[in-house]
C-alpha positions in Angstrom: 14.3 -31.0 -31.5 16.3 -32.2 -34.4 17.1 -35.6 -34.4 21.5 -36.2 -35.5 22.7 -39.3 -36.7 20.0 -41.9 -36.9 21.1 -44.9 -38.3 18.5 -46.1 -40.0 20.0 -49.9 -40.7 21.2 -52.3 -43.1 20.3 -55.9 -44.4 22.8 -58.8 -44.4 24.8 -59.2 -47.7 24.0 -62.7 -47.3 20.4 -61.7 -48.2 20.6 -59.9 -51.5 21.9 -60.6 -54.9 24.9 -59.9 -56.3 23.1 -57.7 -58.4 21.1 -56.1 -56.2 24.0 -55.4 -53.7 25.7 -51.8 -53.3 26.7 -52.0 -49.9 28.2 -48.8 -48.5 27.0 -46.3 -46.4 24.8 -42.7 -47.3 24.3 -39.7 -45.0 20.7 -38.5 -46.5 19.5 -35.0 -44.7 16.2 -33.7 -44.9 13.3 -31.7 -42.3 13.0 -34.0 -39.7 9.1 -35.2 -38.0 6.5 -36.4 -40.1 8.1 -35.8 -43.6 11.5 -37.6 -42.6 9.3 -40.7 -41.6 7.4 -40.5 -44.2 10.5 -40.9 -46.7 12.1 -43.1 -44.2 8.9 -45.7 -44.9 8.9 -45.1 -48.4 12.6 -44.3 -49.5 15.3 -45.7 -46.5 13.9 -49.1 -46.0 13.4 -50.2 -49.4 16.3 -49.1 -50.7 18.3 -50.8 -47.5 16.4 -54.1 -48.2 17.5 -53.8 -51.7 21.4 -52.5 -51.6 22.5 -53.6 -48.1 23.4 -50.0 -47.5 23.5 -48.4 -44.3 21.6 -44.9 -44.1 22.5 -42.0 -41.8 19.5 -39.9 -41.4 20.1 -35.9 -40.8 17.9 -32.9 -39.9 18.1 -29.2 -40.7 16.0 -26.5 -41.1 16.9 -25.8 -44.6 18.7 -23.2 -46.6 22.5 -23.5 -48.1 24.5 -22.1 -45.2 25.6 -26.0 -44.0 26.0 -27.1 -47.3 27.9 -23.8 -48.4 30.1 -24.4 -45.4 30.9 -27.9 -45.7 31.6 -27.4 -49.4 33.8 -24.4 -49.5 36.0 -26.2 -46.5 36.3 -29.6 -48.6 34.9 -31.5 -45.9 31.2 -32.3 -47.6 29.8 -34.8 -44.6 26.7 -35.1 -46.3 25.8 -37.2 -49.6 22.0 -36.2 -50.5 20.1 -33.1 -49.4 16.0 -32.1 -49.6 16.1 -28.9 -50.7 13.4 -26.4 -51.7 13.4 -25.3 -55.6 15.4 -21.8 -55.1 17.8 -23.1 -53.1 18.6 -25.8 -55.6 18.4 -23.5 -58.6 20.6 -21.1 -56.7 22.9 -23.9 -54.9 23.6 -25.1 -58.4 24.6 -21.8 -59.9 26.9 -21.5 -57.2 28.6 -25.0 -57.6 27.3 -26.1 -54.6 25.7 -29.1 -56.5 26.5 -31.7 -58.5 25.2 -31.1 -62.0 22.9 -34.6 -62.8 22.6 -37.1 -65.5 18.7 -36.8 -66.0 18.9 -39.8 -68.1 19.5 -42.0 -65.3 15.9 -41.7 -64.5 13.5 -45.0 -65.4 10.4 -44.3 -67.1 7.0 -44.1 -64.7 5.4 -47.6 -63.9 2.9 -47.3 -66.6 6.1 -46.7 -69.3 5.5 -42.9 -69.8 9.4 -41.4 -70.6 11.1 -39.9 -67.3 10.7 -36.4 -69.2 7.2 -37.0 -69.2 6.3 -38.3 -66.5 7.5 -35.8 -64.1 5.4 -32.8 -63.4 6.1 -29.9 -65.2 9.5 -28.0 -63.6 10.5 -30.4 -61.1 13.4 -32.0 -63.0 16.3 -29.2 -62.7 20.1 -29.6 -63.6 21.4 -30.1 -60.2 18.3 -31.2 -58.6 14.9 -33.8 -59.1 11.9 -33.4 -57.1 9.8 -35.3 -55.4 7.3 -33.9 -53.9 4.7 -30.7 -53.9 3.9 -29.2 -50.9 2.5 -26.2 -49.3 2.9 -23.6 -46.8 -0.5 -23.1 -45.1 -1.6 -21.9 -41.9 -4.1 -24.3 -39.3 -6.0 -23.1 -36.5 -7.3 -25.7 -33.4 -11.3 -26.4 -34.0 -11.8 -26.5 -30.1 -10.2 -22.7 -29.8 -11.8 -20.9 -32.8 -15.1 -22.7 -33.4 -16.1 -20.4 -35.9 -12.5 -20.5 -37.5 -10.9 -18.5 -40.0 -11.7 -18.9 -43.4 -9.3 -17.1 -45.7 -6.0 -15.7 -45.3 -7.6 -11.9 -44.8 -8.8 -13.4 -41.1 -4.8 -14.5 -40.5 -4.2 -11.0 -40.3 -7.3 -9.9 -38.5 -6.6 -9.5 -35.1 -10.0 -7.9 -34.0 -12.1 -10.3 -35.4 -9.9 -13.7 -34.0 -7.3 -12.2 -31.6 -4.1 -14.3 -30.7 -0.9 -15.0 -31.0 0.2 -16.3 -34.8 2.8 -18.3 -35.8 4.8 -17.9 -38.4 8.4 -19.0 -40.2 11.3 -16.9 -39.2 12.2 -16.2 -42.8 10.8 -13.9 -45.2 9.6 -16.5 -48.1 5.9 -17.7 -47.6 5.1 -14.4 -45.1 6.0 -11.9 -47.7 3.5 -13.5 -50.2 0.6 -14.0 -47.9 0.7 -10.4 -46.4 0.5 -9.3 -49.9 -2.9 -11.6 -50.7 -4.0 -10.8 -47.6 -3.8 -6.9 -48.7 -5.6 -7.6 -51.5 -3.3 -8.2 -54.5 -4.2 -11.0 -56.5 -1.8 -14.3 -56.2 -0.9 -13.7 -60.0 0.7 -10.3 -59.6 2.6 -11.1 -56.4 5.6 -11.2 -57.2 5.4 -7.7 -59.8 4.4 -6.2 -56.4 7.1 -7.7 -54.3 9.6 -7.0 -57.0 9.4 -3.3 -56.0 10.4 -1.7 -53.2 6.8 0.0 -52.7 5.9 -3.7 -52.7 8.0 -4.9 -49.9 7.6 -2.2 -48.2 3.4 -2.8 -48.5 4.2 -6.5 -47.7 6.3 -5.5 -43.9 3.5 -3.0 -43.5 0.9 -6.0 -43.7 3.3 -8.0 -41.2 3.4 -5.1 -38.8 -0.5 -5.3 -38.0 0.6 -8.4 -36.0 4.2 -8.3 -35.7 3.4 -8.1 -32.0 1.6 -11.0 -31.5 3.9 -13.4 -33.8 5.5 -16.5 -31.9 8.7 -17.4 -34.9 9.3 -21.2 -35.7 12.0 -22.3 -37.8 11.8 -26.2 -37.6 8.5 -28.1 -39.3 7.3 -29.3 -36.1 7.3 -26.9 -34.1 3.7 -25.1 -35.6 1.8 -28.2 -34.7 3.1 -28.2 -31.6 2.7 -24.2 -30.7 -1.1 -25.2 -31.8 -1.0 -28.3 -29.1 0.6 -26.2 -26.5 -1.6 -23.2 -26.9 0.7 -20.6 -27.6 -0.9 -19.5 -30.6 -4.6 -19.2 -32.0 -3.5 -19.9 -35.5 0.0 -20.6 -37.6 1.7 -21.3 -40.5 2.9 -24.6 -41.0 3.9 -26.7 -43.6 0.7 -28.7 -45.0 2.3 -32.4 -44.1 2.9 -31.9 -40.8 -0.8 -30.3 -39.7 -2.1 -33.7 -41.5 0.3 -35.9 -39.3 -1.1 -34.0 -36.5 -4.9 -34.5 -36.9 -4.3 -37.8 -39.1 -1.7 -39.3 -37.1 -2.1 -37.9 -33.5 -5.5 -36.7 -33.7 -5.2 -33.4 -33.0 -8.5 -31.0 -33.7 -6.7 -28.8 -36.6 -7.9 -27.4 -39.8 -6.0 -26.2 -42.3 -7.1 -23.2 -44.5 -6.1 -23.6 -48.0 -7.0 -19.9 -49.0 -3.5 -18.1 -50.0 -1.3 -21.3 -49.8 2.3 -21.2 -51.4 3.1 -24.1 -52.8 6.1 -25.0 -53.6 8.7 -28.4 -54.8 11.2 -30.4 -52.4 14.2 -32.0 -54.5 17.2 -34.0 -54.4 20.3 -32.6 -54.5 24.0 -34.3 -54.0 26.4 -31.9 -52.3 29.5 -30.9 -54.7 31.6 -33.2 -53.4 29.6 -35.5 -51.3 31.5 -38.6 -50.3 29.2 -41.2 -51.8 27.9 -39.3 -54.6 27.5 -42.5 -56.9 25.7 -44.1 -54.0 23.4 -40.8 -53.4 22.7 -41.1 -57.2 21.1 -44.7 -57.0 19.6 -43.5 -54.0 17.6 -40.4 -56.0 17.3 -42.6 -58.9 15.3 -45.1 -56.5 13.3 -42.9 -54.5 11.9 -40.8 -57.5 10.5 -44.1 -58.5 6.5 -44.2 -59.1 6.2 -46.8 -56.5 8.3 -44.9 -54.1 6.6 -41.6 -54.2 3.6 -42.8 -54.1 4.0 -44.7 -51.0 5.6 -41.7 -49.3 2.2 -39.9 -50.5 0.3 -42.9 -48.1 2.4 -41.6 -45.3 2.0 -37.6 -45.4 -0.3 -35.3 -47.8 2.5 -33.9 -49.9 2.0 -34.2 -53.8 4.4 -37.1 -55.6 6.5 -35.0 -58.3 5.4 -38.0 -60.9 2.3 -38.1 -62.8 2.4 -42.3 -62.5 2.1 -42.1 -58.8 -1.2 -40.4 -58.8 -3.3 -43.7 -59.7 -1.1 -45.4 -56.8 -2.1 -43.1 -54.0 -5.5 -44.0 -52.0 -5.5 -43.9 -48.5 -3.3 -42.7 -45.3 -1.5 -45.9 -44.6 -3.2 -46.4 -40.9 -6.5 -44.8 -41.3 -8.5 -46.8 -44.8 -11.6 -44.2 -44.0 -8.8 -41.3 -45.1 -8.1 -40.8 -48.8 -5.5 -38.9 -49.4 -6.8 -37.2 -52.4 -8.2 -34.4 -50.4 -5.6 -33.3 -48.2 -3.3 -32.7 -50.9 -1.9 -29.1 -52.0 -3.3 -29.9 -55.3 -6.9 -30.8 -54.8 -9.2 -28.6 -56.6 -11.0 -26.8 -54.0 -7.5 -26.3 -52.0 -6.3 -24.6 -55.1 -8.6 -21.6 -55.7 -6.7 -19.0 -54.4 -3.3 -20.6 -54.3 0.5 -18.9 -55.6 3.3 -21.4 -56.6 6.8 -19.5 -55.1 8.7 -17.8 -57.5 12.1 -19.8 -57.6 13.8 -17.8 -59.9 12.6 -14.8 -57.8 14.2 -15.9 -54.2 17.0 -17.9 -56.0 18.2 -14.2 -57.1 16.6 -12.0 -53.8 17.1 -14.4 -51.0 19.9 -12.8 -49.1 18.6 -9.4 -49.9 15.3 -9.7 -48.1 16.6 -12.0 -45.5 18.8 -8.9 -44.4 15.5 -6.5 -45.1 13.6 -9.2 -42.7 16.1 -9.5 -40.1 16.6 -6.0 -40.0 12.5 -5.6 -39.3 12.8 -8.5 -36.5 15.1 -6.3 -35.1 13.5 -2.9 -35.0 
């Protein structure tokens, strides 16, 4: 259930500095569940106790239609949005976005130039990530004792029959039903950029399409694996750690055939407080700042710096975080980093192919 409107707080005036103080008020939007608290703890209350200034914490469940809309209507509610890399690419090339000063950005905590510091394609004209992340899929350890293994036994209904979950969108599904049919990860998207491709990639989805439970928002794959309504899902990597980290849950996540992918910042053409929203992205790209979100929920930091800052999960000192991220070595064997460019330019082509599948 998405959560509207939260106001995080505010700190007296009387507290800060004149120098510190920005006062104001920002409407920041992001995925709700584990990965809103974890930039909540890391991002919102930092930057209140620092600037005075009130934030508004929204939900969605991603994409550019709300932002699209609020745009094109001149009536841009929200101030900063966590989007994923397409959408930013493509949100900018359609002036959704307000183009960025990349300047602005400090150097890491141990001096290394903004540039620099950032991993390799997260900084982006309209956009600056901070995090890397990954779509997986988790199974419960007291259902499937002798659990899956590779992303060939997701799509093996004799040998672990279930229901599956699975986003109700075609990125992520498309990819894995391909590696799962055997292409390799590194020709993915030469396959899926022909129509024999996609049309290999719904035949893989068809082997279950029958016993496929949809989710759209982050939390709900945790919870269809709580609840029992599936034997197996795809989820988003964070939010199967907050589960079994968090809430201990008995779920394992399988690594094999993960698509990884960015989460940035982007300020809505238009957005109200845009000045405000750019201190705001300035602060929480800070090495400090991502790698305290890191502490909270096992997504990469986009920084380089933040790696030496990162140990454990902030309420469990027997947990090191190094493991349970995307980028670990032995999670990253067989693993395919989405194609931006790819859905940037395709995404409402196969979202009609898809929805056009759900409904046959």
């Amino acid at each position: 259930m998405k959560l509207k409107h939260i106001l995080i707080g505010a700190v007296s005036a009387a507290t800060l500095s004149s120098a510190a103080l920005a006062e104001g008020q920002l409407t920041v939007v992001s995925w709700g569940g584990a990965y809103t608290k974890s930039q909540v703890e890391a991002y919102h209350k930092p930057f209140i106790a620092e600037t005075g200034v009130q934030i508004i914490s929204e939900d969605y469940n991603g994409g550019l239609a709300e932002v699209k809309a609020q745009v094109e209507a001149g009536n841009v509610t929200w101030d900063i949005v966590d989007v994923e890399l397409s959408d930013a690419v493509r949100g900018c090339d359609e002036g959704l976005f307000e183009p960025l000063d990349l300047s602005m950005l400090p150097a890491g905590a141990d001096g290394t130039p903004a540039e620099e510091d950032f991993i390799e394609g997260t900084l982006h004209e309209c956009a600056v990530a901070n995090i890397v992340w990954s779509t997986i899929f988790a199974y419960d350890t007291t259902v499937l004792a002798e659990g899956p293994t590779t992303i060939e036994d997701f799509f093996d209904l004799e040998k672990f029959p279930g229901k599956r979950g699975m986003r109700k969108s075609p990125k992520a599904n498309l990819e894995m039903a391909l590696i799962a049919d055997g292409v390799d990860p590194a020709e993915v998207y030469d396959v899926l950029a022909t129509e024999e491709g996609i049309a290999r990639a719904f035949a893989k989805l068809d082997t279950i399409k029958d016993q496929i439970v949809w989710w759209e928002a982050g939390a709900q794959p945790p919870q269809l694996l709580a609840d029992g309504e599936v034997v197996m899902t795809t989820a988003y990597n964070g939010r199967v750690f907050n589960a079994f980290a968090a809430e201990g849950k008995p779920f394992k996540i399988v690594w094999d055939g993960q698509i990884w992918d960015l989460d940035l910042w982007a300020i809505p053409k238009g957005a109200p407080n845009a000045e405000l929203a750019k201190q705001f992205l300035v602060f929480s790209t800070e090495t400090e700042q991502l790698a305290a979100q890191a502490s909270w929920i096992s997504y990469g930091p986009a920084r380089k710096s933040s790696a030496a800052l990162v140990s454990h999960y902030t309420d469990r000192p027997d947990l090191p975080m190094a493991e349970h991220m995307p980028t670990a070595p032995e999670n990253f064997t067989r693993a395919l980093q989405n194609d931006f460019e790819f859905w940037a330019d395709r995404q409402d082509e196969l979202n009609e192919v898809f929805n056009a599948w759900l409904a046959q």
